[in-house]
N, C-alpha and C positions, 0 to 999 in steps of 0.2 A: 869176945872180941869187941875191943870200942871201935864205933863206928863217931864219924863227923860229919857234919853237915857244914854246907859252904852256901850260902843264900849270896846270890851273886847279883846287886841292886849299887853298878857303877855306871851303866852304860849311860849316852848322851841320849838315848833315845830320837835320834837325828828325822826318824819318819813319824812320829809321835808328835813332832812339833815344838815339845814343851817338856819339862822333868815327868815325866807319864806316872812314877812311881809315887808323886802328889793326887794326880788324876784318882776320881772316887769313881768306884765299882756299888752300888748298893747305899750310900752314905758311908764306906767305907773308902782310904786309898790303898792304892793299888800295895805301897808296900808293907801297911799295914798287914790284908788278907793273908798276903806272901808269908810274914811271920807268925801269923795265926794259924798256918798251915803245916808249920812244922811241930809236929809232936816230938817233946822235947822228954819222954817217957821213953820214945824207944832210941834217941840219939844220946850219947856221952857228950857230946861239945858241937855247939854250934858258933861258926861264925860268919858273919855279917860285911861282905866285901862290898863298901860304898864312897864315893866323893860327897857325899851331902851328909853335913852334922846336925844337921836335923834326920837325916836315916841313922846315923852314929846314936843319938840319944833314946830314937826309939827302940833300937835293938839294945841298949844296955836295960831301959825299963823293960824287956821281956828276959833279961837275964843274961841273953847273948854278950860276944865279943865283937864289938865291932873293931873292922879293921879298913882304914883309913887309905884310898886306892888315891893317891894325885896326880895320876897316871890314863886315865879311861881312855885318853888317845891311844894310848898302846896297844888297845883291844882287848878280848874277852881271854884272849890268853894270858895278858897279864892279872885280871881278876883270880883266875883260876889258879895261878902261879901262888897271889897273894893270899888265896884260899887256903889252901893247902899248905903253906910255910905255919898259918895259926893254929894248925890243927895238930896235936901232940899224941904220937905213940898210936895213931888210930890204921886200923885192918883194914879199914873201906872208908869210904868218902862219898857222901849223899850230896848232888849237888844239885839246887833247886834255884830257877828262874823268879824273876820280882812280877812278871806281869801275865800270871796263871790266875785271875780273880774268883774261877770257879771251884781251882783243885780244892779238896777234903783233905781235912788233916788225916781222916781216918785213911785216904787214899795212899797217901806220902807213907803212913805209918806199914799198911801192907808191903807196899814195895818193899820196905827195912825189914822184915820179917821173912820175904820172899830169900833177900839177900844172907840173911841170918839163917836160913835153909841151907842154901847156897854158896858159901862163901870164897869160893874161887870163881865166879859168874859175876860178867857183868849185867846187870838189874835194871833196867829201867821200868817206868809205867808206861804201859800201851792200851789200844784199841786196835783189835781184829788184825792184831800183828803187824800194826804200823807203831813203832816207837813215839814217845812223847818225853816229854820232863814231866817228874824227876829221874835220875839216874845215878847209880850208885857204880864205885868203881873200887876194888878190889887192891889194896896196897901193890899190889905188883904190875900193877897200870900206871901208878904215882909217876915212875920217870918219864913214860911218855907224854903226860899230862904236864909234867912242867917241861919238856922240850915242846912243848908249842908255840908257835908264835903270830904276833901280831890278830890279826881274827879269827884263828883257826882253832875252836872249842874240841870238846870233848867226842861232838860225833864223828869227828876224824879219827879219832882212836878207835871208838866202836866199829866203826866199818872196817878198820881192820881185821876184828874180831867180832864180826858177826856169829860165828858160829860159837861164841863163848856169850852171847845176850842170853837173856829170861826175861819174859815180857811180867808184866802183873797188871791183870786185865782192870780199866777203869772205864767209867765213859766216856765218851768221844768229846765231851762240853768240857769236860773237866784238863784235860789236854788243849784247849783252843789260849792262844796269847792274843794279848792287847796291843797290836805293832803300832792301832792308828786309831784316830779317834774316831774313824766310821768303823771298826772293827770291832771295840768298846762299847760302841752304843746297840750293835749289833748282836754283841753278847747281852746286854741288858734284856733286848726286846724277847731274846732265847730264854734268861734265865725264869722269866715272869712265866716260861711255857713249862719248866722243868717241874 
């Protein structure tokens, strides 16, 4: 089964202040880690939903597709719409957040293997049975995922079908996002503990 990955790095980041996905994590930016996170080993096709051409270029130098969102007003629904239109012939759809600085690629890569068990399950990474990103979705998900609208993401589908998740346990840091920049500095002073 090909599977797709959809790195979704359009949003305005409006509580972040500023493009967060420039923001450094470790001498690293946020959307850098994001695609150094996705093991491109166990996905067939990844693509890269972003308004910024400076995200566009970094993801074609890691080999991705980037695809060109002019839209982020539209919400996270549009990204995921636009995610998914670039992704060809694929079973499932891994779709992974820009501002996780701690996930492991090795983590992203479980979950794919989890789903690759599983393949009528939806998949995401958890801790202690609270879901997190990433999250993988099953081709027969696809049309509820592009009827969404406006801000309404993927965990509205899931809750529908709670009882068709699989967790794939990681640690609790590696699930934490960077909404704000007290949040990000507050990951930093963690990670120095980890």
């Amino acid at each position: 089964m090909k599977i797709g990955c959809v790195v979704m790095a359009a949003g305005d980041a409006r509580r972040f202040g500023e493009n967060k996905l420039a923001a450094l994590f470790d001498g690293k930016s946020l959307i850098r880690r994001a695609l150094e996170a996705v093991p491109p080993e166990a996905v067939d096709q990844v693509a890269v939903v972003t308004q910024y051409p400076e995200v566009e270029e970094m993801a074609a130098a890691f080999g991705f597709q980037p695809v060109r969102n002019p839209h982020p007003d539209w919400g996270i629904s549009h990204t995921i719409r636009l995610g998914l239109e670039a992704l060809e012939d694929c079973g499932g759809a891994l779709f992974m957040v820009s501002d996780q600085p701690m996930l492991r690629r090795e983590s992203v890569a479980g979950t794919v293997e989890l789903f690759r068990a599983h393949p009528d399950k939806l998949v995401g990474a958890g801790h202690d049975g609270v879901r997190g990103n990433p999250c993988i979705f099953p081709a027969a998900y696809f049309p509820e995922l592009l009827a969404l609208r406006e801000d309404r993401g993927g965990s509205s589908v899931i809750r529908r079908h709670e009882e068709d998740l699989l967790l794939y346990e990681v640690p609790a840091w590696e699930l934490e996002d960077a909404d704000t920049r007290q949040a990000l500095r507050a990951m930093e002073e963690r990670k120095r503990l980890v």
